[in-house]
C-alpha positions as CSV (number, residue, x, y, z in Angstrom):
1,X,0.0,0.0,0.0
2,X,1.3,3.2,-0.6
3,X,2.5,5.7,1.6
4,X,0.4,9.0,2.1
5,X,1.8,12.5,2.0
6,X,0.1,15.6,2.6
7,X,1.0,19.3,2.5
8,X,0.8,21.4,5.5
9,X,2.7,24.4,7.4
10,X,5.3,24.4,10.0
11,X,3.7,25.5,13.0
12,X,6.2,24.9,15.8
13,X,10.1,23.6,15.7
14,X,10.1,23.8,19.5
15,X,10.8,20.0,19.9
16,X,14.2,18.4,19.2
17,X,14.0,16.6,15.7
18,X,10.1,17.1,15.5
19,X,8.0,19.8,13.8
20,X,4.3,20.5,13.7
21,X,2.8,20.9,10.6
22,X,-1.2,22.1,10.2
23,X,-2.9,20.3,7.5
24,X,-5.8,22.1,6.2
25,X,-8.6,19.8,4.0
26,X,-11.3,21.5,2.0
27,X,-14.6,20.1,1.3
28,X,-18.4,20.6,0.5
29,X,-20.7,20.1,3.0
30,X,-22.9,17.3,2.3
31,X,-26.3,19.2,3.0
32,X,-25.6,22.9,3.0
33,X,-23.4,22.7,0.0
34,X,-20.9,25.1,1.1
35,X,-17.2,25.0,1.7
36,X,-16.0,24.3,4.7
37,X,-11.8,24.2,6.1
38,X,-10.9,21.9,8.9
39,X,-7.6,21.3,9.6
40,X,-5.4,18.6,11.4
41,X,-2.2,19.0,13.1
42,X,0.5,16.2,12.9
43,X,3.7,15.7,14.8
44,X,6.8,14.7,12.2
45,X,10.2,13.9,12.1
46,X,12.9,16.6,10.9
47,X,16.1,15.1,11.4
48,X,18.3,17.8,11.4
49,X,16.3,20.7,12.2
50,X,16.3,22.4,9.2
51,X,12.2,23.8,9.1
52,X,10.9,26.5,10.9
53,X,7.6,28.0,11.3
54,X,5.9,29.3,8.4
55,X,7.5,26.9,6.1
56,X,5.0,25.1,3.6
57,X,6.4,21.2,3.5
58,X,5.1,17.6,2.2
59,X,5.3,15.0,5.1
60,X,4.8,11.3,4.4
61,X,3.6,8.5,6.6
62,X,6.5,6.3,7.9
63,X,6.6,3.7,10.8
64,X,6.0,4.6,14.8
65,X,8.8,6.4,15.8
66,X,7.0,7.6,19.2
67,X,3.6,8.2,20.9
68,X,2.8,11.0,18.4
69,X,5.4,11.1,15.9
70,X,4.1,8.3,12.4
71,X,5.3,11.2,10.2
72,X,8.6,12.4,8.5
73,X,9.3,15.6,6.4
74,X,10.3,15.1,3.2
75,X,11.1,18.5,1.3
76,X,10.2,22.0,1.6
77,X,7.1,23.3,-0.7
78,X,7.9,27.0,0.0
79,X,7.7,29.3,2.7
80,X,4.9,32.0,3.8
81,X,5.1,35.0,5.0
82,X,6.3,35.6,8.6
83,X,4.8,38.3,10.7
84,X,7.2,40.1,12.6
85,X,4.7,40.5,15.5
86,X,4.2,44.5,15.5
């Protein structure tokens, strides 16, 4: 079976070797017909701590490699824009 991958952002790098990247999925609702965004968040392995929040990356199902982490990064997409908070 193949392996997943989805597209998401790099919310936090806080962790050592893991980032958190928000997956957003759009859809029509079934009975009012009307788009709706949910999004998931999923823990994955970076390796050598090379994303940062606000980077746009493709992460792809791998084996366990803890409680939360069945995830790795596999490449940047590109990167959004990051506020500078003022």
């Amino acid at each position: 079976m193949p392996k997943r991958i989805l597209q998401g952002v790099v919310v936090s790098d806080k962790n050592v070797k893991t980032v958190v990247v928000k997956v957003e999925r759009r859809f029509t609702h079934p009975v009012m017909g009307k788009t709706v965004r949910r999004s998931k968040k999923y823990h994955a392995h970076d390796e050598n701590k090379e994303f940062k929040v606000g980077d746009v990356v493709r992460i792809q199902e791998c084996r366990p490699l803890s409680r939360l982490k069945s995830w790795e990064v596999i490449g940047r997409v590109g990167a959004q824009e990051r506020g500078t908070g003022a």
